[in-house]
VOBA-1610 file (N, C-alpha, C; in pm, whole numbers, padded with zeros to 5 digits, always signed):
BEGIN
Unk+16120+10402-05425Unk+16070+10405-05560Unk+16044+10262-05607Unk+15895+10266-05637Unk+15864+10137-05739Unk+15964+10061-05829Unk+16017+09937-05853Unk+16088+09852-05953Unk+15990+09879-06075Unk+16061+09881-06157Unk+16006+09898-06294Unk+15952+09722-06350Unk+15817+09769-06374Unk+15786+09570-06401Unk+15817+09503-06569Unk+15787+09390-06546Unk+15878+09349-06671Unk+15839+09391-06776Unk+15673+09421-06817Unk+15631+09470-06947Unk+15705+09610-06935Unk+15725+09682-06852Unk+15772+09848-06859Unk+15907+09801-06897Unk+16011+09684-06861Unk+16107+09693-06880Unk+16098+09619-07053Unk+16065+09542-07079Unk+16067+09432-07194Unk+16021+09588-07327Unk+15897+09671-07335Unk+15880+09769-07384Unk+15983+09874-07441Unk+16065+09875-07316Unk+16172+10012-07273Unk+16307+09933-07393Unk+16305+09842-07387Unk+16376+09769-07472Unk+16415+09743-07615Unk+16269+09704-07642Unk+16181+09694-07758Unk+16219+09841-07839Unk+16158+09956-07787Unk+16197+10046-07844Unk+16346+10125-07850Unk+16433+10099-07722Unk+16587+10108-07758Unk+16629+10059-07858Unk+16626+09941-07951Unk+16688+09848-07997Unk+16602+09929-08166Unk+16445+09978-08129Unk+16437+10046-08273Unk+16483+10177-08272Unk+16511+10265-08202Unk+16569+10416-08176Unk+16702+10347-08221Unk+16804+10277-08164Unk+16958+10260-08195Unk+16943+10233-08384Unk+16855+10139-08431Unk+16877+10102-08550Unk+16843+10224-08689Unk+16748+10371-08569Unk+16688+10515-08644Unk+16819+10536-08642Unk+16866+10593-08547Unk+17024+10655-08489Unk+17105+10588-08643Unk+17149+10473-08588Unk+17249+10403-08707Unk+17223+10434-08878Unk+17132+10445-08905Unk+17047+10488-09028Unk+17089+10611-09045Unk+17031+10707-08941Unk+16992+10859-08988Unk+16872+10892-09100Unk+16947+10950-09165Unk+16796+11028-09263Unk+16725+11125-09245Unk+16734+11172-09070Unk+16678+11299-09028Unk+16697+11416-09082Unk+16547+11491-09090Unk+16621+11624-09211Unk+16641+11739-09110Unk+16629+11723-09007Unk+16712+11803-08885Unk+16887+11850-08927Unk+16897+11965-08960Unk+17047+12004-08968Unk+17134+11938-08839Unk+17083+11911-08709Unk+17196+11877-08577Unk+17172+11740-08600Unk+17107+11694-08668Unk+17122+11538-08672Unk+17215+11458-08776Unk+17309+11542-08877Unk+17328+11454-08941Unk+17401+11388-08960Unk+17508+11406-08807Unk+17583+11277-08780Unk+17472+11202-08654Unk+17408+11129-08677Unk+17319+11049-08548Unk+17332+10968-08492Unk+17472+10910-08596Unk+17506+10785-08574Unk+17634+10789-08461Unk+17621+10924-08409Unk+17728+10926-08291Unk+17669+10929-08131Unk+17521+10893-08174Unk+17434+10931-08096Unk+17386+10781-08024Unk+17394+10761-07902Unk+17352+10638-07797Unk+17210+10618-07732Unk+17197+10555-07727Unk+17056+10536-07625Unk+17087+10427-07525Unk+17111+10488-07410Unk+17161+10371-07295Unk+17032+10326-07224Unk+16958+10354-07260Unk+16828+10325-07195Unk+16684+10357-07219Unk+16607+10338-07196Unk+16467+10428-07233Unk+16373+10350-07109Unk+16324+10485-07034Unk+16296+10433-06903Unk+16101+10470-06958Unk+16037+10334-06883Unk+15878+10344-06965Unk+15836+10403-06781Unk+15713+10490-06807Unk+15626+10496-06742Unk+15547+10432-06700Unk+15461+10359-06592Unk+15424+10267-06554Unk+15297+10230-06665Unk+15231+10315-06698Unk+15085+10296-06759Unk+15128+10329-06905Unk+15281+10320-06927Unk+15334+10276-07050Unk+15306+10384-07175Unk+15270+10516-07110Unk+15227+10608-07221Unk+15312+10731-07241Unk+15469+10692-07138Unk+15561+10812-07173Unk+15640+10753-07168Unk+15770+10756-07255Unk+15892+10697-07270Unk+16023+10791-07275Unk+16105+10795-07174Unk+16235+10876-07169Unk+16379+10812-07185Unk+16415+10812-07346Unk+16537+10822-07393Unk+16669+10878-07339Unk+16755+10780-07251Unk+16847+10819-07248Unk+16943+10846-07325Unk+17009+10918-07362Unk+17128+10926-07508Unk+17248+10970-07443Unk+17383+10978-07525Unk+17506+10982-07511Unk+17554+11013-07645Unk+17632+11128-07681Unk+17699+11151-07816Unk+17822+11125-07771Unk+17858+11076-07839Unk+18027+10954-07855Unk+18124+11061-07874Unk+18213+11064-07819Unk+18338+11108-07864Unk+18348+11252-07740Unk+18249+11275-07724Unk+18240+11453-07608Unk+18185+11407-07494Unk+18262+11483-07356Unk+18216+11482-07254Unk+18063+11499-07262Unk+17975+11645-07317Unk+17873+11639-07281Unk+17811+11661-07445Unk+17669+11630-07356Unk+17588+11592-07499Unk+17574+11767-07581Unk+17580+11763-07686Unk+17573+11909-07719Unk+17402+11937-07750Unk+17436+12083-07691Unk+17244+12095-07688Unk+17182+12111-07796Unk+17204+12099-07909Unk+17156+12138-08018Unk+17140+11984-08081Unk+17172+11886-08028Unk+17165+11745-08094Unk+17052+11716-07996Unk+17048+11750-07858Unk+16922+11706-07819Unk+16817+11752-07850Unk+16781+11863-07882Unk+16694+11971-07931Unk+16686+11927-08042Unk+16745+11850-08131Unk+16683+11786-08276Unk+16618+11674-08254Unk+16675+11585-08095Unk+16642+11484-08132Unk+16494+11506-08073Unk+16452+11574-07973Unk+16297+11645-07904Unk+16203+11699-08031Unk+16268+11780-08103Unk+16254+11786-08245Unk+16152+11717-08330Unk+16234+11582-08355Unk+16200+11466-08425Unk+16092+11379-08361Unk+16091+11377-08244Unk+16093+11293-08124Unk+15907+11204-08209Unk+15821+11313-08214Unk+15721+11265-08268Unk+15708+11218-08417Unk+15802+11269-08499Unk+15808+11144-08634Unk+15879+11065-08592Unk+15944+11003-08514Unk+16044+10887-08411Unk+15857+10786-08398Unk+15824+10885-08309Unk+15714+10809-08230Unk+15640+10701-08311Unk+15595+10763-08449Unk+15506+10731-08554Unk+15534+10595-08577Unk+15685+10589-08628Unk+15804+10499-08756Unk+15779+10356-08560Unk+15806+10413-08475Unk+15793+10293-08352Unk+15654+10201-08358Unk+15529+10344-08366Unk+15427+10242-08338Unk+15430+10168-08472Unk+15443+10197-08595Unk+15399+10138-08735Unk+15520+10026-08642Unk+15667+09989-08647Unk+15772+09877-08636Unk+15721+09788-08526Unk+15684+09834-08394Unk+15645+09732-08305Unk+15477+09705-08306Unk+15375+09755-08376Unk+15230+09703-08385Unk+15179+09782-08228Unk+15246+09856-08175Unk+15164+09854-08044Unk+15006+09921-08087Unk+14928+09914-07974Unk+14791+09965-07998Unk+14813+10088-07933Unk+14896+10195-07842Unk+14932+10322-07842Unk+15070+10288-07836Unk+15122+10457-07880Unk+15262+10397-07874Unk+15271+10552-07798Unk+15371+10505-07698Unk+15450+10623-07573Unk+15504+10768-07594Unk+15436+10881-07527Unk+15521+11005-07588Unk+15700+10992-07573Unk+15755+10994-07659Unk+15883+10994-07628Unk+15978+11128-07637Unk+16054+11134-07549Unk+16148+11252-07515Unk+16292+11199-07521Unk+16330+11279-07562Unk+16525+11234-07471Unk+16586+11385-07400Unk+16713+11302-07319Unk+16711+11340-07227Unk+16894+11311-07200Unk+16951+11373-07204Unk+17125+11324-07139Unk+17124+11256-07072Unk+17201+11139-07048Unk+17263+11000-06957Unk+17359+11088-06905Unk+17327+11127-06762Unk+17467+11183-06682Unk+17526+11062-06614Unk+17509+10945-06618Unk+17539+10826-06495Unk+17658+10800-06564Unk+17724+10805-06685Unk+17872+10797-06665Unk+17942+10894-06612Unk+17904+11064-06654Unk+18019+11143-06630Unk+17997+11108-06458Unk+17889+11086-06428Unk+17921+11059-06252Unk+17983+10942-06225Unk+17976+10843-06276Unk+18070+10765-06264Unk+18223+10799-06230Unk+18242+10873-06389Unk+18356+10918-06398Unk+18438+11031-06308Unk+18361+11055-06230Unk+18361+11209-06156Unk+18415+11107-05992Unk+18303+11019-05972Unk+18337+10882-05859Unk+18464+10808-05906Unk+18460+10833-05952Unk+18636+10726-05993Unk+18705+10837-05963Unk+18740+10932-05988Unk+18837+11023-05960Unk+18854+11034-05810Unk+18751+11065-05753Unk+18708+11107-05618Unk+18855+11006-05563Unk+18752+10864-05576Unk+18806+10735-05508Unk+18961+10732-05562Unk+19005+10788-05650Unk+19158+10718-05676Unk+19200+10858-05598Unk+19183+10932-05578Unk+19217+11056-05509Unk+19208+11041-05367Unk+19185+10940-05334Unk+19150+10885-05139Unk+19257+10803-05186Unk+19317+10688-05285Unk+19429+10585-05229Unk+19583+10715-05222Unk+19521+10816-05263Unk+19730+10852-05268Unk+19727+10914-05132
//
């Protein structure tokens, strides 16, 4: 698999950093959103030709993300889109989706494994 290049990464960024500051805010008139602010974005992975963007998220405090917070946030996803292109000026701005971050609970699932091989 292709490395992601720096505009896909510098982009992917750009818009994490405005999704975390939506999240922290809230305001969504989505009923599953209106704690949002428990809500993460560990990432947002860009498409090469920069016209789809996939939100990783994490709700704080629960093993798994509950489906009804992602389904608001897919929801929203296109008044999200709007509030991005107006904040960063782009000349298109990326369909965006989210999507559950499983790379901790696997983490967490690999740590067990491994402390379960030293006994």
């Amino acid at each position: 698999m292709k490395e992601p290049s720096q505009r896909q990464l510098r982009v992917g960024q750009q818009i994490r950093a405005e999704l975390m500051k939506m999240l922290k805010h809230g305001g969504f008139k989505h009923e599953a959103l209106m704690d949002s602010e428990k809500v993460t974005v560990t990432e947002v992975s860009m498409s090469p030709d920069l016209k789809n963007a996939k939100a990783f998220v994490l709700y704080l405090g629960v093993n798994a993300m509950p489906p009804e917070v992602l389904k608001g946030l897919n929801d929203v996803a296109p008044h999200i889109q709007g509030k991005i292109s107006r904040l960063l000026g782009m000349r298109s701005t990326p369909k965006l989706w989210f999507a559950e971050d499983k790379a901790f609970l696997t983490g967490q699932h690999m740590n067990q494994v491994l402390t379960g091989l030293n006994k």
